[in-house]
N, CA, C and O of each residue as an XYZ file, in Angstrom:
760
protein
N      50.565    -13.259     78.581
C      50.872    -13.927     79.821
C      50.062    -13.282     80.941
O      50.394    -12.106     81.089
N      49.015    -13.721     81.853
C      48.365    -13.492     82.614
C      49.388    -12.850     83.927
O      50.532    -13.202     84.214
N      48.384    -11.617     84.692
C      49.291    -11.266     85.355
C      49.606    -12.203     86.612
O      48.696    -13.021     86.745
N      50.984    -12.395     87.936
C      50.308    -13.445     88.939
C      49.372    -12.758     89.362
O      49.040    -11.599     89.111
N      48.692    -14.004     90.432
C      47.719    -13.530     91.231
C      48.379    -12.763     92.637
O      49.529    -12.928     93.044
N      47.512    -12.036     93.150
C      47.867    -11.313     94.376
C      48.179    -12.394     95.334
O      47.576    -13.467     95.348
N      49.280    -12.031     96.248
C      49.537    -12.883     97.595
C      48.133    -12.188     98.431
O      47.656    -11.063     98.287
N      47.504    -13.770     99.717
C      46.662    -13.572     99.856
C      47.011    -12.800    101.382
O      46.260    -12.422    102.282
N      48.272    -12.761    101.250
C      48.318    -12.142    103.251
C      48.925    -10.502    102.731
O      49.425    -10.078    101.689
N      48.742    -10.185    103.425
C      48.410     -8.651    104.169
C      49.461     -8.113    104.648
O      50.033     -8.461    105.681
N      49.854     -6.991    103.714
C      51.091     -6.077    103.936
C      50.450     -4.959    104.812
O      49.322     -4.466    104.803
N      51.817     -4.674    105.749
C      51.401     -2.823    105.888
C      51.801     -2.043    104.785
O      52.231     -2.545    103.747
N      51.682     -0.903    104.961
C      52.079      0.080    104.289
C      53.899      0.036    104.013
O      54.471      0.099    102.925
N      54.490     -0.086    105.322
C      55.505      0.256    105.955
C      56.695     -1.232    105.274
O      57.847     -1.210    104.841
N      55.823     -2.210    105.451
C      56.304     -3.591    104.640
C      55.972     -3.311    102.326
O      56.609     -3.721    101.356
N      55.161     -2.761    102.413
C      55.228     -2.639    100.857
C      56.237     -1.742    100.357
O      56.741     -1.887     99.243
N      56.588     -0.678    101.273
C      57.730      0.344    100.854
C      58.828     -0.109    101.077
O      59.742      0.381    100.414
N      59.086     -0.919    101.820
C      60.133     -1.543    102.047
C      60.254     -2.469    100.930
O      61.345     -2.496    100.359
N      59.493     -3.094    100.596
C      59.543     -4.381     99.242
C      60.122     -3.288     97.927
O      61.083     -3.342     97.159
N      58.976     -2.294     98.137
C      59.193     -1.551     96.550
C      60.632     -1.415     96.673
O      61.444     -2.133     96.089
N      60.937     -0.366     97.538
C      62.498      0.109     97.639
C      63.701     -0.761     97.629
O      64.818     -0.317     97.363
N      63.463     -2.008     97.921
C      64.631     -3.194     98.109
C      64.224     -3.937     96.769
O      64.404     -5.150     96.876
N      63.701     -3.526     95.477
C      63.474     -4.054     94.327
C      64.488     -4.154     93.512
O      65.309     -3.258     93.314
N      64.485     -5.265     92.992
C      65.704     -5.309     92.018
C      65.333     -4.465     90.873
O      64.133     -4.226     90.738
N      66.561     -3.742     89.627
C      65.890     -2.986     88.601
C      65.143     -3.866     87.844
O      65.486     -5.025     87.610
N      63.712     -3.123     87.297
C      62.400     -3.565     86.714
C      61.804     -4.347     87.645
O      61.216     -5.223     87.010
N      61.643     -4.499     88.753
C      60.935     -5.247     89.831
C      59.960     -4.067     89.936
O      60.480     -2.985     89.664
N      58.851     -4.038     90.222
C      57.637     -2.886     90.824
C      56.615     -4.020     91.500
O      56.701     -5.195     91.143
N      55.494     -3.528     92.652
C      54.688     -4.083     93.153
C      53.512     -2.735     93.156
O      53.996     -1.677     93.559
N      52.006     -2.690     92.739
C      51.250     -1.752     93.851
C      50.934     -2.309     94.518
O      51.366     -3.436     94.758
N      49.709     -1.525     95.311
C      48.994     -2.089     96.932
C      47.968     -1.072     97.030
O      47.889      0.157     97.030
N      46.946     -2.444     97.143
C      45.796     -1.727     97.059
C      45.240     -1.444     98.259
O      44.022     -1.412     98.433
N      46.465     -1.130     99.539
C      46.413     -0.299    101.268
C      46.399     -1.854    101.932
O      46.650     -1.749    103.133
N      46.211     -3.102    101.584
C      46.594     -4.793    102.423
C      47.271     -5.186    101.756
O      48.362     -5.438    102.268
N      47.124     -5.530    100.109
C      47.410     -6.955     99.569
C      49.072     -6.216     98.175
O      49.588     -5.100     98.242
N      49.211     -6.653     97.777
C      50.264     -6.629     96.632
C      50.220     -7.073     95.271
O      49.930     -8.232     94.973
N      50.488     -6.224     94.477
C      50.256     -6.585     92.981
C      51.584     -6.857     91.877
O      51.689     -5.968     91.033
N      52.241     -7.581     91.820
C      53.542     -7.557     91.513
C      52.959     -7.187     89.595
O      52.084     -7.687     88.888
N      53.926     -6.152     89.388
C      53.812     -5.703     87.698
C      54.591     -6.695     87.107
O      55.729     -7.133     87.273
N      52.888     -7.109     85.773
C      53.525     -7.928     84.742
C      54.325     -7.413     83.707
O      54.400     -6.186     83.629
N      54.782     -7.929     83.104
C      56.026     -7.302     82.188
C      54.406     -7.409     80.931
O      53.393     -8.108     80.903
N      54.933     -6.365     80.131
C      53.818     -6.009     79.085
C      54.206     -6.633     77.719
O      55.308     -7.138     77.504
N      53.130     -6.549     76.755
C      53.473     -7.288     75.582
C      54.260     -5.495     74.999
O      54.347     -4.392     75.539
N      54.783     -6.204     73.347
C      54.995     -4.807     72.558
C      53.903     -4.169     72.378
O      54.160     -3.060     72.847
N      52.515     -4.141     71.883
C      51.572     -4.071     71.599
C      51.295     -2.639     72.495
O      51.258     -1.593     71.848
N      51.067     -2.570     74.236
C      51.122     -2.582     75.493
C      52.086     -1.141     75.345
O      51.764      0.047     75.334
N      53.325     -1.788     75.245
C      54.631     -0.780     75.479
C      54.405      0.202     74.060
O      54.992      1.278     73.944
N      53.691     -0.209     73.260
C      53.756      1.320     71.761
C      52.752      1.583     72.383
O      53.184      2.108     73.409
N      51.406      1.559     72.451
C      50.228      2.992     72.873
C      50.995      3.317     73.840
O      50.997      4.548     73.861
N      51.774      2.843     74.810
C      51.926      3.661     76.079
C      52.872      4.994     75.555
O      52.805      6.215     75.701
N      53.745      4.087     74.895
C      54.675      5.692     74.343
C      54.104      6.575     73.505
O      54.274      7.787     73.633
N      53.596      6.204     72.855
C      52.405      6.913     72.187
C      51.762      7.818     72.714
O      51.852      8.973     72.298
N      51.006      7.490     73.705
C      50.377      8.347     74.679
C      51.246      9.282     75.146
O      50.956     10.469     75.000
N      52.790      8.800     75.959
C      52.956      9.681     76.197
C      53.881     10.992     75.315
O      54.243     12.165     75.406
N      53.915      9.992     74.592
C      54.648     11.527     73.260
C      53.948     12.930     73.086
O      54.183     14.128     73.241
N      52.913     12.041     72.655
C      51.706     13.098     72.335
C      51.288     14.224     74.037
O      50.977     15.415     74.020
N      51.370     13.707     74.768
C      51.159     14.620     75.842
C      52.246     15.161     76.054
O      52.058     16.326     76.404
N      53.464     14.852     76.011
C      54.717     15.442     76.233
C      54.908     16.574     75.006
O      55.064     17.732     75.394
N      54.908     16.344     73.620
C      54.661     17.455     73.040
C      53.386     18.143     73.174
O      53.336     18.698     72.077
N      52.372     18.463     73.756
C      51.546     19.111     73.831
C      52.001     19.744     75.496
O      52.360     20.921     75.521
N      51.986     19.193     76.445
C      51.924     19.748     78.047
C      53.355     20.577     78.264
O      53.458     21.725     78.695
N      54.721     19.443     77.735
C      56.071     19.962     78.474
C      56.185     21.484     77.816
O      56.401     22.214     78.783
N      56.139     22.280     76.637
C      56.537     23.357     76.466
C      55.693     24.166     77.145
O      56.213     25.205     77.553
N      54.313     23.971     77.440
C      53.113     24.607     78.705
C      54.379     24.589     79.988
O      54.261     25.775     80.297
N      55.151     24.224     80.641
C      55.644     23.168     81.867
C      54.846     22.475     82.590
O      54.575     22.532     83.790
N      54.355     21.558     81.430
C      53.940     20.142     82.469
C      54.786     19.464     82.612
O      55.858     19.763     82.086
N      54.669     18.282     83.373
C      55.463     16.924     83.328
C      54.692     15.794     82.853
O      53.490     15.639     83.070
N      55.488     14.962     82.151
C      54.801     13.365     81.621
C      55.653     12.746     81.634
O      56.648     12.929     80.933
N      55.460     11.629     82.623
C      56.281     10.683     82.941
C      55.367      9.329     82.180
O      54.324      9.355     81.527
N      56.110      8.376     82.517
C      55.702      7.212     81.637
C      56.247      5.993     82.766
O      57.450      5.807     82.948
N      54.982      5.056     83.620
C      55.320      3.867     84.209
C      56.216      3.503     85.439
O      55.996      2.586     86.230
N      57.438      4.527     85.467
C      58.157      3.932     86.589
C      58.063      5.330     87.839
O      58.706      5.603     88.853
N      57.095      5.862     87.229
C      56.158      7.071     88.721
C      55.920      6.573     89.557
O      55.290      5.661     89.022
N      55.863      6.261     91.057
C      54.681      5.708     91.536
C      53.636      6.842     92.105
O      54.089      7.929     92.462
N      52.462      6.612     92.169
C      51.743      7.130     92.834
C      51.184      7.271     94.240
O      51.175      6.265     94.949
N      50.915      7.935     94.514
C      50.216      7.589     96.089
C      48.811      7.902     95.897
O      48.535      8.957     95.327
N      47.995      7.220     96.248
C      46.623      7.310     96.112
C      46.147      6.745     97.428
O      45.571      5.659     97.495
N      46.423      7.575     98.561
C      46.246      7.480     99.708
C      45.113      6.249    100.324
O      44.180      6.813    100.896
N      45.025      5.204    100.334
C      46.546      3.811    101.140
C      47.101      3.259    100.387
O      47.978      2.481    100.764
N      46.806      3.442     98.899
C      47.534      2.887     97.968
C      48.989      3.439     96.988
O      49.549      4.535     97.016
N      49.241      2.463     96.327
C      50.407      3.236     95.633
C      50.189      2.246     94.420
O      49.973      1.045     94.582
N      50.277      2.937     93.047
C      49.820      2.483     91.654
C      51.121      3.332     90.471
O      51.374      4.526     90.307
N      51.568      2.383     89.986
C      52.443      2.817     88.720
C      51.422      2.946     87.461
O      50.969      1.975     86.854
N      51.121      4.384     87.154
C      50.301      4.778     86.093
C      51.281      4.213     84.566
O      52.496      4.105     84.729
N      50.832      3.963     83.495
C      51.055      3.746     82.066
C      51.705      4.913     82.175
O      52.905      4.886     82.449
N      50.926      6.346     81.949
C      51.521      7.485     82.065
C      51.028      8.599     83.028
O      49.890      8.414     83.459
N      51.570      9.552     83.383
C      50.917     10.135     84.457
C      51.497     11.514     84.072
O      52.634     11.747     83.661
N      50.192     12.633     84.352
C      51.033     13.965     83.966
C      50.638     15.143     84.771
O      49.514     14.931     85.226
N      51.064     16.218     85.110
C      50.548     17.269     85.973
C      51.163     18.611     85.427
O      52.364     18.525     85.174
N      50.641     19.700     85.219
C      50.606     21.030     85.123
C      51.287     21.295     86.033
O      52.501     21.427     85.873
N      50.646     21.460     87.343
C      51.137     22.373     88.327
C      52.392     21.730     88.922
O      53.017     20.743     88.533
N      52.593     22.504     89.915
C      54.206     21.728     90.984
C      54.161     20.691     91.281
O      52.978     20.449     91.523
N      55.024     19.451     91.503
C      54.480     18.092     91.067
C      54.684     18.244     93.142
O      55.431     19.047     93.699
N      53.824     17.274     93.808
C      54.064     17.099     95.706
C      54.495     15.746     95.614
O      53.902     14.906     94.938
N      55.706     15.484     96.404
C      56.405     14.162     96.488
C      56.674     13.847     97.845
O      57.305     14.494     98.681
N      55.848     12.280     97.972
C      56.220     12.478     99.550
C      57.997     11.880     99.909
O      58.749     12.018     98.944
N      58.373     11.516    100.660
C      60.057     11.644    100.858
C      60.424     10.140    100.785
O      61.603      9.789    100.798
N      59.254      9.129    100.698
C      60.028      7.735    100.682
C      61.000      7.334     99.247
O      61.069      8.140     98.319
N      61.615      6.197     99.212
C      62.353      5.986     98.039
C      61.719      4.807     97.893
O      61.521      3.943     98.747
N      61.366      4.827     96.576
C      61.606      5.824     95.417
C      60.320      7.200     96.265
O      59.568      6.855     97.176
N      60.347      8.761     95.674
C      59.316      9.295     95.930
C      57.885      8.894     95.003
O      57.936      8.386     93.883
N      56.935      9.155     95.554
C      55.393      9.279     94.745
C      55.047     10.309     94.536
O      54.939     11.156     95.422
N      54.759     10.532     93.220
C      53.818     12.022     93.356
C      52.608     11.761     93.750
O      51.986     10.742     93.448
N      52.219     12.637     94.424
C      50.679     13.084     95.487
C      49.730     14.054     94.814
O      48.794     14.479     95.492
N      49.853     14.421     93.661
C      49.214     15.310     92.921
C      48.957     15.464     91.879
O      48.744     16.591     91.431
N      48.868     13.937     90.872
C      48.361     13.447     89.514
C      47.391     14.753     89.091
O      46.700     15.438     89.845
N      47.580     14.878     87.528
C      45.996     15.523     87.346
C      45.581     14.605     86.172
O      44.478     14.068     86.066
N      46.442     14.513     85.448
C      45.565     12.781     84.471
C      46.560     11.945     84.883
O      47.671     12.208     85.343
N      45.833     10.534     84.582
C      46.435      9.337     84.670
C      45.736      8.221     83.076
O      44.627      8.218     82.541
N      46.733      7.596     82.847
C      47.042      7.152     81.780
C      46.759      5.183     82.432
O      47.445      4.633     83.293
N      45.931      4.742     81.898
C      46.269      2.859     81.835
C      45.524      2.672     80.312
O      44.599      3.132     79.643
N      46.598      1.666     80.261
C      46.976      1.108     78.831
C      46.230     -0.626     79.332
O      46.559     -1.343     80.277
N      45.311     -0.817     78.418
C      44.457     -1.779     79.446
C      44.563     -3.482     78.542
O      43.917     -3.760     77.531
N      45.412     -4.280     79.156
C      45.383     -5.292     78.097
C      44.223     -6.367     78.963
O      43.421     -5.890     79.766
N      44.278     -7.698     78.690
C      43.821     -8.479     79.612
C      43.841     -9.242     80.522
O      42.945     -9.919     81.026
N      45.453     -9.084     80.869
C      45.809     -9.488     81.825
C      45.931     -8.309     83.029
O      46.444     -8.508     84.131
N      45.348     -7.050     82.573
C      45.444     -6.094     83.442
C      44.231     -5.508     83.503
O      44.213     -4.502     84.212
N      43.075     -5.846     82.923
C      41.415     -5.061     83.061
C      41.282     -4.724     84.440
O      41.405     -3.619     84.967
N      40.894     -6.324     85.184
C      40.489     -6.544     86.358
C      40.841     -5.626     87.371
O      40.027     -4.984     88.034
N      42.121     -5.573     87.482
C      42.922     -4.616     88.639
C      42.590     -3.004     88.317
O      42.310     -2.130     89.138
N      42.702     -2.896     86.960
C      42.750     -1.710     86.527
C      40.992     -0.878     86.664
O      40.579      0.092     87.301
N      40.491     -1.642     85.923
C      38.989     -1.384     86.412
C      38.242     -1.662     87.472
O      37.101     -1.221     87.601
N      39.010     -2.666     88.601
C      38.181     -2.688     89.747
C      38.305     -2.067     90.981
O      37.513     -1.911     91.911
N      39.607     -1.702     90.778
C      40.091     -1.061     91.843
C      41.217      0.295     91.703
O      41.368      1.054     92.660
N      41.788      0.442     90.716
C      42.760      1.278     90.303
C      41.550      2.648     90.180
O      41.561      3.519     91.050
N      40.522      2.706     88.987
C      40.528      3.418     88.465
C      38.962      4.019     89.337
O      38.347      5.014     88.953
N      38.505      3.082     90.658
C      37.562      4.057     91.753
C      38.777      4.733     92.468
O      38.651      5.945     92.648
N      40.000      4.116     92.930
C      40.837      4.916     93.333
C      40.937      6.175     92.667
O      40.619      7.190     93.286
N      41.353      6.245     91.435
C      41.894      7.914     90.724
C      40.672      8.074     91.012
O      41.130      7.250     91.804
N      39.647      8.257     91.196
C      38.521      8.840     91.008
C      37.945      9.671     92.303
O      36.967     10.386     92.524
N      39.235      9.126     93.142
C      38.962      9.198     94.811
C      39.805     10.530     94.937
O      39.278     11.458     95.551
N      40.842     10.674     94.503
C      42.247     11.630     94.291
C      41.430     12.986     93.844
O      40.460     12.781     93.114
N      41.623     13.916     94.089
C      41.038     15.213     94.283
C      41.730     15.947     93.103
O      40.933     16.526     92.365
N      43.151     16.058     92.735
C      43.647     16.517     92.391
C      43.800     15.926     90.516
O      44.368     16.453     89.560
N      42.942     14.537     90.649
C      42.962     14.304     89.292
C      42.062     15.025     88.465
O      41.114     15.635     88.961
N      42.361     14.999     86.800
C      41.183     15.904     86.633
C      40.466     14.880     85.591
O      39.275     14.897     85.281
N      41.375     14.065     85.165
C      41.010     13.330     83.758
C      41.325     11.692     83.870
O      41.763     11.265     84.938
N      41.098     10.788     82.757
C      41.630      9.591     83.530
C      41.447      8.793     81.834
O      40.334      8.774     81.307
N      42.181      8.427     81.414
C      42.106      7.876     80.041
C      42.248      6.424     80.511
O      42.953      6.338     81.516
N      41.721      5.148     80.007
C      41.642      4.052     79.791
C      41.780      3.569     78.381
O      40.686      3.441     77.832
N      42.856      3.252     77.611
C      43.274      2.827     76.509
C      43.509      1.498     76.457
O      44.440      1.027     77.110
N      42.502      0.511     75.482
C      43.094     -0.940     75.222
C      43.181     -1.053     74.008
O      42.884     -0.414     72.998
N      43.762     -2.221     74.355
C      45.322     -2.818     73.546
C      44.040     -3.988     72.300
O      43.547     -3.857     71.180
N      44.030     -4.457     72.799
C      43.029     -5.575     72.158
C      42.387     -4.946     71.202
O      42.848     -5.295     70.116
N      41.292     -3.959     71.068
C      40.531     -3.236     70.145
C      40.888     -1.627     70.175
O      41.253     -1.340     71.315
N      40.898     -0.952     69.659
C      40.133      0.199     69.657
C      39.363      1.055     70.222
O      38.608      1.824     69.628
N      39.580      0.929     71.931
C      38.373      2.033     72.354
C      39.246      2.853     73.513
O      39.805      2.176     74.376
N      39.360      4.217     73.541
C      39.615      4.773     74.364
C      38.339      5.318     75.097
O      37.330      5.758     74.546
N      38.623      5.181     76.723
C      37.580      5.546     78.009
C      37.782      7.030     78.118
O      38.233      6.574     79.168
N      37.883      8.037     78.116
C      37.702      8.989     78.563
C      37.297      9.734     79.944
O      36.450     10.602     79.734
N      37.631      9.634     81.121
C      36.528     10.135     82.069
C      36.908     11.500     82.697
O      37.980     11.418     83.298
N      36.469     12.458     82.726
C      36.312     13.677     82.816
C      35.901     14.259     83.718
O      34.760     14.714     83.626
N      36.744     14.486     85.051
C      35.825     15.311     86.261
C      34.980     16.359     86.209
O      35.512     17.410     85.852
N      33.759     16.403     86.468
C      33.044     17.336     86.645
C      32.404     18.492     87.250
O      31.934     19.572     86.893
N      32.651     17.556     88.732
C      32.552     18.150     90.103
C      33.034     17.512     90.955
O      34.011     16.991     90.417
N      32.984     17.135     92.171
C      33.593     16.813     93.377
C      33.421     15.484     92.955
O      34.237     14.794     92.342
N      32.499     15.237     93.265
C      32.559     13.532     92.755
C      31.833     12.900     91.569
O      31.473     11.760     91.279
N      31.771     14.025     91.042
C      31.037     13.438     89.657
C      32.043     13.515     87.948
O      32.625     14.503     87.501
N      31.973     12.514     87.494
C      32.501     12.391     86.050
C      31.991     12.368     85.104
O      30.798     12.098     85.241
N      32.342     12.549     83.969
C      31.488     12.701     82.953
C      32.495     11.233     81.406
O      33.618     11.430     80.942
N      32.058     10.644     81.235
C      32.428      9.422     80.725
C      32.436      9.718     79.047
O      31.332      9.898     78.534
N      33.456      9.766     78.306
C      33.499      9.853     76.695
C      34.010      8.774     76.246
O      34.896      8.493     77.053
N      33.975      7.672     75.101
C      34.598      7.102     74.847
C      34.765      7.059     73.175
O      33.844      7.577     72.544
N      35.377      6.738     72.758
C      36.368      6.681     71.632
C      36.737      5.201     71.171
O      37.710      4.606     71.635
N      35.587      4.472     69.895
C      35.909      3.585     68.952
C      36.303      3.306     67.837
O      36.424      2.145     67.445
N      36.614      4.520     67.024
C      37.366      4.896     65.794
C      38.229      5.521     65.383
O      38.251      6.679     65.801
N      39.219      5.157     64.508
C      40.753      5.737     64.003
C      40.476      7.018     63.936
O      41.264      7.822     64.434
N      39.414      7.404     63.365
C      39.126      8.650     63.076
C      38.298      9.403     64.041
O      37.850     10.499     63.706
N      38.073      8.946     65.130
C      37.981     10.523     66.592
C      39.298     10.979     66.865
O      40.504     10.740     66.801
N      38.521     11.662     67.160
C      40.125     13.191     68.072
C      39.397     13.201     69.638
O      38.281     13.649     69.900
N      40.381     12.564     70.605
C      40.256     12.726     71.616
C      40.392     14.412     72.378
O      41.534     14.854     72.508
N      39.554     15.022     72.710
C      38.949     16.202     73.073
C      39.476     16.090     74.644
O      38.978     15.170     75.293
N      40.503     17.001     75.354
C      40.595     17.092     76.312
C      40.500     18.962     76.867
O      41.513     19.570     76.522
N      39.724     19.610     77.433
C      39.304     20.501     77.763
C      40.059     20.777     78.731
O      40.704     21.824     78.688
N      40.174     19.832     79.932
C      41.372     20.564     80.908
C      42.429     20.806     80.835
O      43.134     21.509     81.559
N      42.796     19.879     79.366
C      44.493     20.739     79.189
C      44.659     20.831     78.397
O      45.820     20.660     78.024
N      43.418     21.256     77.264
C      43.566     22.281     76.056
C      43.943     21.431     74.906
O      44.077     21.992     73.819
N      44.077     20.534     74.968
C      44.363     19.580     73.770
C      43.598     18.622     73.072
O      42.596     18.021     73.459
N      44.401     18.530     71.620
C      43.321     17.467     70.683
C      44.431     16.375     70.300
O      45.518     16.751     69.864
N      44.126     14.963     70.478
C      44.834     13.934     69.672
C      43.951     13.174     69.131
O      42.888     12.774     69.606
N      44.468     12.963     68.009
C      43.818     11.866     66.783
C      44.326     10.420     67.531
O      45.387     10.123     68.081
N      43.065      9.659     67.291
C      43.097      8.302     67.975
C      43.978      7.421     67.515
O      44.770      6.674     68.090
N      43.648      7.677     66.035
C      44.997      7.036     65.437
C      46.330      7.243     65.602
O      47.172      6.415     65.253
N      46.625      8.468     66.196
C      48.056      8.678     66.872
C      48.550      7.937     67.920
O      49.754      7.707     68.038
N      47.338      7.369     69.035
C      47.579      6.597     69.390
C      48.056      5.169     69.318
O      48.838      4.533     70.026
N      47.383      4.872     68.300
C      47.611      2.847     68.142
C      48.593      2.997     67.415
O      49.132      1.905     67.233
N      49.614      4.638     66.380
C      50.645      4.042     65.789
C      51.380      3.035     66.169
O      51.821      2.945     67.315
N      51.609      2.090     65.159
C      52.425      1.656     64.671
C      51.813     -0.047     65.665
O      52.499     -1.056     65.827
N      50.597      0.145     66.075
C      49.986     -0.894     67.140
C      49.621     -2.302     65.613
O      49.118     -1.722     64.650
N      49.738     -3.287     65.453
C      48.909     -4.072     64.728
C      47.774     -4.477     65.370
O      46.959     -5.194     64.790
């Protein structure tokens, strides 16, 4: 099911927090700092890599004390605000005080990329994380085939891009010390 399209008029900031917060349960919107993105409900397909993903980081980061949350985070990605697939951080998580809070201090971010969600996700979501200082990593996982994105900060504004088309790579993450088999990911995915 295609996601809707964006309304074409122009929120503030101050009007989208207000929408998010007066949401009924499972209602979410982002904002990409004008417009509004109301979240499509996902296939199963969608909802297993995501848990997937975040299992595997949750047993690898939480006994470190990280955190891995999964989807109903929001983010702040300063004018925006984006509900990551999964989202995880090492250090002290910074929350600013609206309701729901956002964390302000991602260090990976997680999208689970079907096709009703590329567009948003690759056109604008993922120059955003890239904008965020505090990210370090940024996985792009789809649903459709087989390929995990990899992108890897390098320096201030530079990334370094890996990607992953077979059951049999081990996704290599250096900033937080970990290895997952790709195929751990798509369990149980047809």
């Amino acid at each position: 099911m295609p996601a809707p399209a964006a309304r074409t008029l122009e929120y503030t900031r101050a009007e989208y927090l207000a929408l998010d917060e007066a949401a009924e349960e499972g209602r979410r919107w982002e904002y990409d700092g004008s417009r509004i993105y109301p979240m499509a409900g996902a296939t199963p397909e969608h909802n297993q890599v995501a848990h997937n993903v975040s299992r595997h980081l949750g047993n690898a980061l939480v006994p470190r004390g990280g955190h891995v949350t999964q989807s109903d985070q929001r983010v702040h990605l300063p004018p925006r605000y984006v509900y990551p697939d999964v989202v995880a951080h090492c250090v002290d998580g910074r929350y600013t005080d609206e309701n729901p809070p956002s964390l302000q201090n991602p260090e990976l971010v997680v999208e689970v990329i079907s096709e009703s969600t590329a567009a948003k996700d690759m056109n604008w979501k993922l120059p955003a994380y890239q904008e965020m200082s505090s990210i370090r990593e940024i996985w792009l996982v789809r649903v459709e085939k087989v390929r995990v994105d990899q992108y890897v900060r390098t320096g201030a504004n530079e990334w370094a891009l890996r990607y992953f088309e077979s059951m049999d790579d081990v996704l290599r993450s250096e900033a937080f010390d970990l290895k997952i088999p790709v195929a751990e990911l798509y369990e149980l995915v047809r």
